[in-house]
N, C-alpha and C positions, 0 to 999 in steps of 0.2 A: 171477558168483554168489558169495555168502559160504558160508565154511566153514560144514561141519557142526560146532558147539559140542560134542556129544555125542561126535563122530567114529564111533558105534555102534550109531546110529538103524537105518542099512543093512542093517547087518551083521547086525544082529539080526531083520530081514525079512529076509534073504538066506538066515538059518540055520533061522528056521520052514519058509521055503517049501521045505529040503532038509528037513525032519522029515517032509514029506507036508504040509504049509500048517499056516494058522493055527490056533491055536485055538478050537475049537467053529469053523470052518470062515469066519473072517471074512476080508474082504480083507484083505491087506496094509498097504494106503494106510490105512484105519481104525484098523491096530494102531498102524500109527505114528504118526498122529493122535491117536490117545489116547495115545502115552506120552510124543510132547510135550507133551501140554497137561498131562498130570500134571507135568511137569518143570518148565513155565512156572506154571503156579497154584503148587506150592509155595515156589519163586523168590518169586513178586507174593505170597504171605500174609508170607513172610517180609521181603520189603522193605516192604510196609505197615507193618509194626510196627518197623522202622526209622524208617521215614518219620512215622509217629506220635508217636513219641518225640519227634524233632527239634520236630515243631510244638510236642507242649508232653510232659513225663514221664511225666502221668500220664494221657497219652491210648491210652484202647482205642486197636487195631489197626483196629479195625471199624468205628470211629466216624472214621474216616480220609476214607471213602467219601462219607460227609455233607458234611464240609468241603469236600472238591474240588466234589461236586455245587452244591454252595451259591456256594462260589465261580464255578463256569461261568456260573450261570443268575440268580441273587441267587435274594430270597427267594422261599420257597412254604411253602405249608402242610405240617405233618407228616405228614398221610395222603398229600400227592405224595411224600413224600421214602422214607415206607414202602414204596410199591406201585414205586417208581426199585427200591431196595434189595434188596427182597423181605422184608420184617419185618412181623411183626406191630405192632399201636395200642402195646401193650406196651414191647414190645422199644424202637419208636420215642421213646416217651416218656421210659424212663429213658436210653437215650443224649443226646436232646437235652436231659435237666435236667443230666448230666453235662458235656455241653460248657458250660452255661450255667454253672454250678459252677466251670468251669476259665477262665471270661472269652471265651471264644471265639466263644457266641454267644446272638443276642438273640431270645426273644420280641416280638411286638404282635397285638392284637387285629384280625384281619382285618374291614379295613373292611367287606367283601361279607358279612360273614356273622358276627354277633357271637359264634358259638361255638365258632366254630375260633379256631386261632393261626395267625399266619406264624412262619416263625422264619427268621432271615438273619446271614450273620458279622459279629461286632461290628468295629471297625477293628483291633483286636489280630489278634483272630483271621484275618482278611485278610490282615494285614501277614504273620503267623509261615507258615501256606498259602502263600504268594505265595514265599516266600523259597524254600520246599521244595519246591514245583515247579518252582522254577528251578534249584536244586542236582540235581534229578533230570532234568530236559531237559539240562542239562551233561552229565550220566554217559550216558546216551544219546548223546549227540554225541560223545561221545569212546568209548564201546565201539564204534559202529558207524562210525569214522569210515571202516575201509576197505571200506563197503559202499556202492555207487551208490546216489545221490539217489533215484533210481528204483526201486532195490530197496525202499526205505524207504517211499516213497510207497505201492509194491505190498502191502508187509506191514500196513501201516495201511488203506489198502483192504479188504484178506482179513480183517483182524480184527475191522473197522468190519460187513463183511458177516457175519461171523461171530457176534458180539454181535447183531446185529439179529435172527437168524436163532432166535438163544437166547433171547430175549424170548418170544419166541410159545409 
């Protein structure tokens, strides 16, 4: 198994459960649950907006999430890429005129339905994405290098189950 990064996670479930347990009486496995993923989400907003950068300067952190989506799947419409997100018509709209702004990506008139858009990454914007995902699967490969294949496999499982679980 790999180290605890924290080294503290335990210890600090070890030290409620001597106070008479948790607080407001939750499990343990919960508290600790929640305070890695406190740990891991402010890691991922803060490497987003690394990662943002790199694609182009003056890209939202936010609007980071679009690009990858868009890159996985190509194009859709911006009410899919809202309700992926969780944003409002609004919210959606001026991020994707922003990215359109910045060259990254393109409007068309969706053939199915003259009133919506698709919108999809232009080739720049593909190219700069593509680079940054692959500088970022390196740093993975090399933080985790002394953790089994299968450890890695496992944690992408749990989180893949994990994420699905949080949709709902």
């Amino acid at each position: 198994m790999h180290d605890d990064a924290n080294g503290d996670a335990k210890d600090a479930a070890d030290r409620a459960a001597r106070r008479g347990g948790p607080a407001g009486g939750a499990d343990p496995e919960f508290l600790s649950l929640e305070r890695e993923l406190t740990v891991l989400l402010r890691r991922a907003r803060a490497n987003q907006g690394e990662m943002a950068r790199e694609v182009h300067p003056d890209l939202e952190p936010a609007a980071y999430g679009l690009l990858i989506r868009l890159d996985e799947l190509g194009r859709q419409r911006a009410t899919e890429l809202a309700a992926y997100i969780g944003v409002g018509k609004a919210t959606m709209s001026r991020q994707l005129r922003a990215l359109e702004e910045l060259g990254l990506l393109a409007r068309e008139p969706d053939p199915a339905d003259g009133r919506a858009w698709l919108v999809d990454l232009t080739e720049e914007g593909r190219s700069r994405v593509g680079r940054v995902r692959e500088a970022r699967r390196a740093r993975y490969v090399s933080q985790l290098a002394h953790w089994d294949r299968r450890e890695v496999a496992e944690l992408a499982r749990l989180l893949h189950q994990l994420n699905r679980v949080m949709e709902k």
